[in-house]
N, C-alpha and C positions, 0 to 999 in steps of 0.2 A: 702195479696196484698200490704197492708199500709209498710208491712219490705222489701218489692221488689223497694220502689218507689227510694230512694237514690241511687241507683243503675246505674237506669234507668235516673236518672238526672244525676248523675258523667257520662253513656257513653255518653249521648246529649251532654254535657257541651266537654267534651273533641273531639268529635266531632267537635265542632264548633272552639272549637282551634285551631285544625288543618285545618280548613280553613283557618280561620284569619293567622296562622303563614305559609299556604304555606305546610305545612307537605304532602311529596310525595311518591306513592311507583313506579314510573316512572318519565320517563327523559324526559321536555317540551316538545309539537309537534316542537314549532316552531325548538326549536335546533336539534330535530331530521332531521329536514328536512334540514338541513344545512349541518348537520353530513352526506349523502348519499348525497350532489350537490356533497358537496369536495372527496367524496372517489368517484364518474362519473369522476374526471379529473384526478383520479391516475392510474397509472399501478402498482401492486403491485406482483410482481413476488414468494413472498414468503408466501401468501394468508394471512398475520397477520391481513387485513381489512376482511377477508370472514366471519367474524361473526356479521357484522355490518349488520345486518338483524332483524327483528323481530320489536317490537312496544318500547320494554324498551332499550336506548340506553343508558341507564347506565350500562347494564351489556355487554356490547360493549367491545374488548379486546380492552387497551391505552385509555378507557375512563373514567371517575369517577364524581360523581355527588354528589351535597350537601345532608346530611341524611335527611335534615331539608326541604330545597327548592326544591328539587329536580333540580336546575341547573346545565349544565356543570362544572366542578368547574377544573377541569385534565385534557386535553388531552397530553396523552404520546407515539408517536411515534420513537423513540429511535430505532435507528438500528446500529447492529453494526459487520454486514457481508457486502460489497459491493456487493455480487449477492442478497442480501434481499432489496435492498434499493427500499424505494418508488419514482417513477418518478411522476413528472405532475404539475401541477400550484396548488398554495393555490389561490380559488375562493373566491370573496370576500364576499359570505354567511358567512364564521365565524364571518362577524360580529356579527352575532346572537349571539352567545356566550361572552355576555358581564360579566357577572360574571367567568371568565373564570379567575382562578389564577396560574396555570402550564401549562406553552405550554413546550412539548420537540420535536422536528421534525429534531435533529442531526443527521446526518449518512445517511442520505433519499439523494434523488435528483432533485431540481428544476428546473431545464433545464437551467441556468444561469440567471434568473430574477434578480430584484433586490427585495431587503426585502419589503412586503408589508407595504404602509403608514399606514393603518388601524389597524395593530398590534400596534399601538399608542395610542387607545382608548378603550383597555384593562385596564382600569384605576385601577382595584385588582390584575392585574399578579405580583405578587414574585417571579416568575421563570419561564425565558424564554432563550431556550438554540435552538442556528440554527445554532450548530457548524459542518461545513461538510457538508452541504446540498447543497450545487452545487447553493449558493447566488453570484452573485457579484451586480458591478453598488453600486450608493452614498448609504451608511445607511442615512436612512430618519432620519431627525431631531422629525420628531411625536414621537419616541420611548423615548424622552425629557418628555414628558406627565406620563411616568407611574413611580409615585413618589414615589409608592409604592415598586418597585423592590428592589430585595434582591441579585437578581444571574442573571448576562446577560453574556451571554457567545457568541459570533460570530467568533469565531477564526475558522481559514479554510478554509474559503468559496473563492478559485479560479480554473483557470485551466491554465494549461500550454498550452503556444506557440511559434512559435518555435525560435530555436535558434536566439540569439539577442533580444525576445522582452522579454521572459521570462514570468511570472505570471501576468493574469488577477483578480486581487481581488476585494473582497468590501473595499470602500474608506471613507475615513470622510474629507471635506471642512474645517469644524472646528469639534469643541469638545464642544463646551458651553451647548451644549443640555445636554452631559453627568453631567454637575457641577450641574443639576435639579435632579438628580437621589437621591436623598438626603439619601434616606435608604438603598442604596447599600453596597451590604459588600463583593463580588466577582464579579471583571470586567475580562472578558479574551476575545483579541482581538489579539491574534496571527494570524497573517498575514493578519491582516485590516492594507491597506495603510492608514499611517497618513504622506505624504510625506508635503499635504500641511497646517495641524493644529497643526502652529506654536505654538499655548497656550496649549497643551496637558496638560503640567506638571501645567500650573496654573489652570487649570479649573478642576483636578483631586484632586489640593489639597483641593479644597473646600466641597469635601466628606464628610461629619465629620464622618462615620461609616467605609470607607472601609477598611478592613483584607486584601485582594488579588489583587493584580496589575499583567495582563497577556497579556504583548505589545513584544513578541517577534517578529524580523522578518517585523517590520511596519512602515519598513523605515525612523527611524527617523531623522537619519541624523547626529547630534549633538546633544549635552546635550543642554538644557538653561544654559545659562550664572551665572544668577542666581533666588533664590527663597527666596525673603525676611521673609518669614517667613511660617515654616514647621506645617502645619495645621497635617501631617498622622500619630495621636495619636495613632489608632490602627493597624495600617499598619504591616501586618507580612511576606507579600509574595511578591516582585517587580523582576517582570521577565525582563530586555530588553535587553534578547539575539540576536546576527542575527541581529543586525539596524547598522552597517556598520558605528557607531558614531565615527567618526574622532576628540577626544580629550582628554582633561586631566582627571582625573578622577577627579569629584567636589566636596567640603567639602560635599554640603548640604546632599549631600547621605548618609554621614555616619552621620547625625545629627538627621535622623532616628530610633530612640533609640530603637523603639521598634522590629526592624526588625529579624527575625529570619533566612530569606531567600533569600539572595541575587545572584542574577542570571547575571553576565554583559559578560559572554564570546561571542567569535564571532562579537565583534567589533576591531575597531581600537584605543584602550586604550591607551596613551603611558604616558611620564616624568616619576616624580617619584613617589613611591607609596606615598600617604597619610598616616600618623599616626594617622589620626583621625579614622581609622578604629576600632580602639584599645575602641571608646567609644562603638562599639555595644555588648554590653556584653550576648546578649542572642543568637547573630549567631548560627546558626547549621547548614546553606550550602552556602559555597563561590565558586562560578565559576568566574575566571577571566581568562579564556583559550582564546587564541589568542591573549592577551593582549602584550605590548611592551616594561618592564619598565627597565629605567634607571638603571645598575650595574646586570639585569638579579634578580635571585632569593635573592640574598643579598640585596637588599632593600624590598623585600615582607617579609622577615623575622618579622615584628610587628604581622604577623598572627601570630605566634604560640604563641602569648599570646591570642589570643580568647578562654579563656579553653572549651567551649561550643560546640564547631567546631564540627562535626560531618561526611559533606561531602567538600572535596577541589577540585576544579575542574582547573587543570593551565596546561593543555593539549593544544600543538603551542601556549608554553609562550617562545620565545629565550632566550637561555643562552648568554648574553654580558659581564660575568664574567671573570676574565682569566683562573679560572681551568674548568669549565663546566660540573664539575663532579655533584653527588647526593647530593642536600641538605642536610647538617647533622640536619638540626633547625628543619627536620620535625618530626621527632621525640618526641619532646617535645610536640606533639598535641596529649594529649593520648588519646585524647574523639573519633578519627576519628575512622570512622566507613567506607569511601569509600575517597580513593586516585587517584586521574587518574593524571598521568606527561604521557601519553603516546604522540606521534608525536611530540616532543623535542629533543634536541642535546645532550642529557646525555651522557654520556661515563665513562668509569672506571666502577669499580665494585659500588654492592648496599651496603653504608653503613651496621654497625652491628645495627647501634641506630634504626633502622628501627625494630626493635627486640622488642622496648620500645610499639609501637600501639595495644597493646594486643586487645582491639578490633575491631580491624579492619576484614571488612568482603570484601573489593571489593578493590581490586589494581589491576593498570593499567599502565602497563609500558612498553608497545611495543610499535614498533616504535622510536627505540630510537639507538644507537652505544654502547651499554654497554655490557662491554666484561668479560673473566674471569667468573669463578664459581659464582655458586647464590651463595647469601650471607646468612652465617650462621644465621643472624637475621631473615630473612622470616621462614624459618620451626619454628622460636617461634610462629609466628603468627596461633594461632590455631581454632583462629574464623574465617578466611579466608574461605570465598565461593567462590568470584571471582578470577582466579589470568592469567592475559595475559602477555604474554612475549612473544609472538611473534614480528620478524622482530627486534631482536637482536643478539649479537654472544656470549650468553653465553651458558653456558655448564653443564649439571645436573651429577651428581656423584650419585653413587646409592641412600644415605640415605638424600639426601640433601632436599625432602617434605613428608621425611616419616614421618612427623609428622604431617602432616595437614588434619587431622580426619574428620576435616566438610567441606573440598574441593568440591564441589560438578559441578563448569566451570572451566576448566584449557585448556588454548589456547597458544599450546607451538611452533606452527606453521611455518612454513616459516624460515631459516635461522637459528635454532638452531641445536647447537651443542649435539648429542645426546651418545656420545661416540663413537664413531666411529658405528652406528647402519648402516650396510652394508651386506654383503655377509655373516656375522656370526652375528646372532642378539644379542646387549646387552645393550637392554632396560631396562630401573629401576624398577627392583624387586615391590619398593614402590608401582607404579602404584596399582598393587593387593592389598595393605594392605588400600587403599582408600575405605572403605566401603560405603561413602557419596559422589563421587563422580559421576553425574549425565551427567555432557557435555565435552567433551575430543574433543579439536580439533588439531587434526597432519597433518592437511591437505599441501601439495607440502613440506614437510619434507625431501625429501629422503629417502623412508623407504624402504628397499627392500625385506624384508621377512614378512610374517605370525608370531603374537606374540598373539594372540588373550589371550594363556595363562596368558599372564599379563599382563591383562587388568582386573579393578575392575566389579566383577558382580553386583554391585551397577548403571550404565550406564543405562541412558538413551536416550543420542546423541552421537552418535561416526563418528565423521566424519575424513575421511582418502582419500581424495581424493587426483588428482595430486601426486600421490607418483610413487615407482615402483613394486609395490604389482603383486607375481607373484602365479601361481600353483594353487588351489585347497580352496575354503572355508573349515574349518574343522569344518563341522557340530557340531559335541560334544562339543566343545569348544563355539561356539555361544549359546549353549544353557547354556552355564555357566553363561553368563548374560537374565534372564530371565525378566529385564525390559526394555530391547532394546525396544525406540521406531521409531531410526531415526538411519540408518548407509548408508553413503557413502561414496562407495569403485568406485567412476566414474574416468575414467582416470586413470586405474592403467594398469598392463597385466596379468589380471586372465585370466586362460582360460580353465578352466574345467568347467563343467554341473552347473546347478545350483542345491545347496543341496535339499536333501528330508526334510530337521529340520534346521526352523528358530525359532529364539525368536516368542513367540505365540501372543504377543503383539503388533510386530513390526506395524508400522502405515507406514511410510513412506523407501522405499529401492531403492536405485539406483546404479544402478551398469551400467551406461553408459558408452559405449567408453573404452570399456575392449577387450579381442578374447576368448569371450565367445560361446562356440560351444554345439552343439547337438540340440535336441526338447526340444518345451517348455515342464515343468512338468506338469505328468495330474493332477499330489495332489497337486496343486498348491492350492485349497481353501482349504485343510486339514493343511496345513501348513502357512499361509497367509491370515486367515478368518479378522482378525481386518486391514487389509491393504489400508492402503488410497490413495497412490500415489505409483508406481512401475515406472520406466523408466530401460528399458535392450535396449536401444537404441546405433545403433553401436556397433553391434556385429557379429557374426557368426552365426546367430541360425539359425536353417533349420526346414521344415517340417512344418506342421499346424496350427493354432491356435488352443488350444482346449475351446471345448465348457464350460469347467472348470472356462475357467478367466471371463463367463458372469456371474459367481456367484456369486464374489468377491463382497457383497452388499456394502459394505461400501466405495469401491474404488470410485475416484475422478480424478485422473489420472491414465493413462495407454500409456506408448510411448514405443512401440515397434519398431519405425523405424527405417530404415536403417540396416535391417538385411537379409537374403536371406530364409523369411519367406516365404511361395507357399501356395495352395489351395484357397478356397471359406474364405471370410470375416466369421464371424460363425453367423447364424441367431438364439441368444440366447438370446438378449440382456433385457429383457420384467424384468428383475428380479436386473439391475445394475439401480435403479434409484436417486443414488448420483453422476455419471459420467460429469465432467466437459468436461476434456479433455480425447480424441482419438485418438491418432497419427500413426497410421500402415502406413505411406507414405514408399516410397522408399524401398518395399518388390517385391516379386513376385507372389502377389496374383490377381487371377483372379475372372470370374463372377461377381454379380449386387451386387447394393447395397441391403442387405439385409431387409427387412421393419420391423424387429423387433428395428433397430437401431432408429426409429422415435418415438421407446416407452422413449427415454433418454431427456425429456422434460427439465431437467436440464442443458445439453450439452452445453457451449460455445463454443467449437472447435473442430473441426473433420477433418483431416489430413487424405486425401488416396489416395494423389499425386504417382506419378513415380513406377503406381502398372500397370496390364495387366486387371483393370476390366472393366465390358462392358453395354451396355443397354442406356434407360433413366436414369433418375435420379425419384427416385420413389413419388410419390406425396405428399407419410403419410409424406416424411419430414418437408413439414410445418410446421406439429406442433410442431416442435424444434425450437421455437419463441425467445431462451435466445442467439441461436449461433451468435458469433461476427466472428469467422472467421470458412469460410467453402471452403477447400482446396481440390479439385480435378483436378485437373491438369495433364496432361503426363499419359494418361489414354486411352478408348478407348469409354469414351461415346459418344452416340448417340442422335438425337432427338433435338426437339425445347428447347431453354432455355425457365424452364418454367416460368409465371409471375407473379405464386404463389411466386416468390422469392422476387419480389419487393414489394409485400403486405401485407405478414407475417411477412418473417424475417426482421423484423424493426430493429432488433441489432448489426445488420451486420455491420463491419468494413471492413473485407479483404473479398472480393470474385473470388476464383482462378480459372476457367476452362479452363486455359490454352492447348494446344495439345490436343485436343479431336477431334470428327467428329459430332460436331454442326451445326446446318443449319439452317434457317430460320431470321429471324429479329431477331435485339438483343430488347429484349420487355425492357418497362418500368421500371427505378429503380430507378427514381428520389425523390421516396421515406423513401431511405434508408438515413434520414441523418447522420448517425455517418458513413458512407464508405469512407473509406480514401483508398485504393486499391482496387484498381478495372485489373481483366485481363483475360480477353478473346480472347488473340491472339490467333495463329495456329489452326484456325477451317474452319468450312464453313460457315458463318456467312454470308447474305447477306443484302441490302435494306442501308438506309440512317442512318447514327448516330445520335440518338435522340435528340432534340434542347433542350429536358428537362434533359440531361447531366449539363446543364449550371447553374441545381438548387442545385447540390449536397450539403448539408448544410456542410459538415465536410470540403470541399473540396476548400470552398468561401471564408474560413480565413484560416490562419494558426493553426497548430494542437490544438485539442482543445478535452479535454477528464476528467470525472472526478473522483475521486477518493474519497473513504470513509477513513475519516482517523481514523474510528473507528474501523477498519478492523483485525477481529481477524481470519481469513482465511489463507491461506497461496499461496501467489506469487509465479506463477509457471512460467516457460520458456517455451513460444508457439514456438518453430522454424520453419519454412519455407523458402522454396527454390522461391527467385523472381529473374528475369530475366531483368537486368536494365544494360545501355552501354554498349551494346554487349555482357553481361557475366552474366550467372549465381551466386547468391553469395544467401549463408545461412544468412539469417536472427535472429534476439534476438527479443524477447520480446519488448524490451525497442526500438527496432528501427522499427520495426513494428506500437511502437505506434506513432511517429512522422513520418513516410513516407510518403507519398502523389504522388500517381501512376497512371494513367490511361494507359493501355494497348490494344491496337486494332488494333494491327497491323497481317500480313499474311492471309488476309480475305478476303470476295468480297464485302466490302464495296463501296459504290457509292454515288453521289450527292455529296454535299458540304459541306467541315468543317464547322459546326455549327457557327456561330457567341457569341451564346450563352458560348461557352467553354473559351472564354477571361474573364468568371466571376469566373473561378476557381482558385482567387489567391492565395489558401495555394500549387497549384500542382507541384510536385517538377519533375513530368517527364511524357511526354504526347510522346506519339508511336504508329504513325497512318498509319507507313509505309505498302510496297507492301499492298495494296488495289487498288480501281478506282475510288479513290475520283478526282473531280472536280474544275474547280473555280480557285478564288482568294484566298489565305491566310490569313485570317480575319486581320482585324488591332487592332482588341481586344486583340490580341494574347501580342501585346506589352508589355500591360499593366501586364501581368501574371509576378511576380516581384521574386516570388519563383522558376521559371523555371531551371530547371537546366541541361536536358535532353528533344532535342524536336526533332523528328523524323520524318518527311514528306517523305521521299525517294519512291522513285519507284511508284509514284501516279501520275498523269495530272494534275497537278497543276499548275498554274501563279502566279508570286508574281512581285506586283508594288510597297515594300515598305521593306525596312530593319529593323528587329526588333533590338531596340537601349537596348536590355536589354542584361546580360550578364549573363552565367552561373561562 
């Protein structure tokens, strides 16, 4: 017993230590309960919070706790899909988390608040990143407070509105808060207005630690004059691209010794270059693209003494030389590794000394008048990855990039000269002996025949659109590239079936706006199982959908419109649950909507306008809660609009049920704030138009929408058909997101325009014609400033007042 006692005193003893020091194997109540207020006001579409359950909230995904204290010590919410992004307000329970030294909440969405003052008195945060999260309004001076910081990143945080006003972002008054930040060593504040914090530069220099300076885009207007004396010992990265600086370029910049990365394109740069640039001897990327100087490229000539140089960026720099030809001095830069002159006045041929950059991996010289043969010096260059020469008029000879073994983007596009590549093909053998070539782009080339032969089966983007691609895919031959993951052949004139054998890989296929005929393929998943995005939109295809393409698991898009497709929608759909987009509008299919399609919980758009189907509209689709736009339109449905639509689908942007045989009251949707289109003319629609129209949120300001800039997804083209001054017109993506539409016309509408609808001032065209509305013509109406299409006709209307606004 006497040899057990030490034992039993070392557990007591350490025991009790771990009180005294706090020793935890759970995560405080109090912070847990803070942890579950803030994930009650999120909406989290991609469930990264659904494990935020249970009593230990340290084992919480994006959470992390001290081994010792067990306090919060991490929170990392990091998104970087925009349909993953978390919505909703930061509640101000994280107080609780005062030991809190990583916040990341990038790429999420705050509904445009402005940055919480509380995040101030995070007094241990080292890192705290709110780049992209849908912040605007002042950055609070509190963030002054945490002295401790190491990495503040807020670049990002606006939304666009519309034409004229441009970007709503976060702003800074001044900057002095920032000169507190003492142990900062990465600031990035790409596209925070500093329009009005005139001391920027003097209140940054008194950093003594900071490496990274990241002011693009932040309006600053002009340089300082000047800066008596250069405190940024360690200063290795100053970005201030995009700020529209109107002047000379200023010693002090390059008295910056220790800079390696200097960033100034995209302003208004002009005189003459400085030779003081010749002191930064550790340079490795100069961007002065857009810049002005005096004599053109023959005064930037000091750069090619920077031997360090690595990346040159002098892309819309004007030639004001008199020959305006290719600099020969660049040459002498042997360290570079990426060249861009592209969107310049070059002309004549490419020097040979261009032969000398042996390493060089990325040139860029499209967009330019440079004629005559490539030059014998680029096939030296055999580190070459990148190489664009589109929107030139030179001309390739057979062997003239047979040597370029590690080619792997070549964008030869638009305007070149291919050999006469015409009615007899004769395309450069070379292409084939490119074993690393991965991205080929020939797109609106003039191509008019099938070459697939040679083509490197090394590819993995082959885009060829806009050509005049005619006859038959030759199956064998695509399967000669067996890492195709991206080809479009849209806008060409194929018009045979589509093959039985594709690359087994292919992710993404477009063959839009072809006279592509026959039935879809039933092997379409045998041949197409890794497919993410297909569009055979505009074409000839006939006959069914098969139950085939609801298999396609990995798909994401599917546009099959505008083709003379027939039968029932297919009700398979229980087993596609990555499907973003649906597009079968503008077929001839008939019957309901199928209720397996409300299993697509993922869905943002569903297209099935200008078809022959019939019924209600079926209930299950509530639960497609992510759809922004939901397009039925020129249809034949029936039934009450239901008002499941206004209390689910909260993501709604566009909502089409235009021509159909709808009846009853238009119910409630004044809950939808992101709806910027709205159109429910040609039906039977009866009763009064809702006074709660006038709350639309999306609809009160000018367009307004946000985006992840963390977005590793892929931007696709929603199209639709809307019906604005008399005329039908197809819609883009990008104009859908700025439009602003209310439609209610052709209905039995009655009572009185709302007075309420004068608060819609982003609406860009309001049509309330043939109805039985009543009354006066609101004098709110005046005030709607974006108007540009207003339609009262064929109604009993009185008006005692001229609206003074103008389309």
């Amino acid at each position: 017993m006497g040899g057990r006692t030490p034992l039993v005193v070392l557990t007591f003893s350490l025991a009790v230590l771990s009180i005294e020091l706090g020793i935890s194997h759970g995560c405080r109540e109090t912070e847990r309960k803070a942890l579950i207020d803030f994930k009650r006001g999120l909406h989290d579409p991609s469930n990264r919070i659904s494990s935020w359950v249970g009593e230990d909230c340290c084992a919480w995904e994006g959470v992390a706790c001290s081994n010792i204290s067990g306090h919060v010590i991490k929170l990392d919410l990091r998104n970087k899909r925009c349909k993953w992004a978390v919505r909703g307000d930061i509640t101000p329970s994280l107080r609780s988390l005062q030991q809190l030294s990583h916040l990341d909440l990038s790429g999420n969405y705050f509904t445009h608040k402005p940055i919480p003052k509380f995040l101030g008195a995070f007094r241990r945060l080292t890192y705290l990143n709110l780049s992209g999260a849908g912040f605007v309004g002042r950055v609070p001076d509190q963030l002054g407070n945490l002295s401790t910081l190491q990495h503040l990143d807020l670049s990002y945080n606006c939304y666009w509105v519309d034409e004229g006003d441009g970007f709503f972002c976060l702003y800074l008054e001044n900057t002095r808060w920032i000169s507190m930040l003492t142990s900062l060593r990465h600031l990035n504040m790409n596209w925070v207005n500093l329009t009005n914090a005139s001391n920027w530069l003097q209140d940054l220099n008194v950093l003594p630690r900071v490496q990274e300076i990241e002011l693009s885009s932040c309006d600053l207007g002009t340089f300082p004059r000047s800066l008596s004396h250069i405190n940024f010992t360690f200063l290795i990265t100053l970005d201030l691209r995009g700020n529209d600086i109107n002047s000379t370029i200023l010693d002090w910049v390059f008295n910056i010794t220790s800079l390696e990365f200097l960033y100034l394109g995209g302003n208004d740069l002009h005189g003459f270059f400085p030779d003081s640039v010749t002191k930064l001897t550790s340079l490795r990327a100069l961007d002065l693209s857009g810049s002005v100087f005096q004599d053109g490229f023959m005064q930037v000539a000091p750069i090619s003494n920077l031997c360090q140089l690595q990346i040159l960026y002098l892309s819309q720099v004007p030639i004001n030389d008199l020959s305006g030809s290719f600099p020969d001095w660049l040459g002498n830069i042997k360290n570079l590794k990426s060249l861009d002159l592209s969107f310049n006045s070059l002309y004549g041929s490419v020097p040979a000394s261009i032969g000398n950059l042996s390493l060089l991996q990325h040139l860029y010289l499209d967009s330019n008048d440079l004629n005559g043969t490539i030059s014998k010096g680029i096939g030296q260059l055999k580190s070459l990855v990148d190489l664009y020469l589109k929107s030139n008029s030179l001309s390739l000879s057979e062997d003239d990039l047979a040597n370029l073994s590690n080619l792997k983007y070549l964008d030869i596009s638009l305007f070149m000269d291919f050999c006469q590549i015409g009615p007899t093909p004769q395309f450069p053998k070379w292409l084939r002996t490119q074993t690393t070539l991965r991205d080929l782009d020939l797109s609106s080339a003039g191509i008019k025949d099938m070459f697939f032969d040679r083509l490197p089966s090394s590819l993995e983007y082959l885009d060829l659109r806009n050509n005049s691609l005619s006859g038959h895919l030759p199956p064998k031959i695509l399967n000669m590239m067996p890492r195709l993951e991206y080809l479009d052949l849209s806008n060409n004139k194929i018009t045979e079936t589509i093959p039985n054998w594709l690359p087994s890989g292919l992710q993404y296929l477009d063959l839009s706006d072809n006279k592509i005929t026959g039935n879809l393929s039933l092997r379409i998943t045998n041949i197409m199982s890794s497919l993410q995005w297909f569009d055979l939109s505009t074409n000839n295809m006939s006959g069914e959908i098969p139950f085939s393409y609801c298999q396609l698991r990995n798909l994401e898009g599917l546009q099959l419109s505008e083709n003379n497709l027939s039968g029932e929608v297919p009700n398979c759909w229980k087993n596609s649950s990555n499907l973003l987009l649906l597009d079968l509008s503008s077929n001839k299919l008939v019957g309901g909507v199928p209720d397996s399609l409300c299993n697509l919980q993922t869905l943002e758009s569903l297209h099935l306008s200008h078809n022959n189907l019939s019924g209600p509209i079926p209930h299950c689709l509530k639960s497609c809660t992510e759809l922004s736009t939901l397009d039925l339109g020129h249809n034949n449905f029936i039934g009450n609009i239901p008002t499941w639509i206004g209390e689910s689908l909260l993501s709604l942007k566009t909502l089409s049920l235009r021509s159909n045989a709808f009846n009853g009251r238009i119910p409630q949707l004044s809950s939808l704030s992101s709806l910027r289109i709205l159109d429910l003319s040609n039906n039977n629609l009866s009763g009064t138009i809702p006074q709660s129209f006038g709350n639309f949120s999306a609809l009160r300001s000018t367009p307004m929408y946000h985006c992840c800039y963390f977005n590793d997804g892929r931007v696709y083209e929603d199209d639709m058909w809307l019906f604005i001054k008399g005329s039908e017109f197809k819609y883009t993506t990008s104009q859908l997101s700025i439009d602003a539409l209310i439609d209610l016309s052709n209905n039995n509408l009655s009572g009185n325009i709302p007075e309420e609808l004068g608060n819609l001032h982003g609406l860009r065209s309001l049509n309330l014609s043939r109805n039985y509305l009543i009354g006066q013509i609101p004098r709110s109406i005046d005030g709607m400033k974006q108007l540009e299409v207003l339609d009262l006709s064929r109604n009993n209307l009185s008006v005692q007042f001229l609206p003074v606004w103008r389309p």
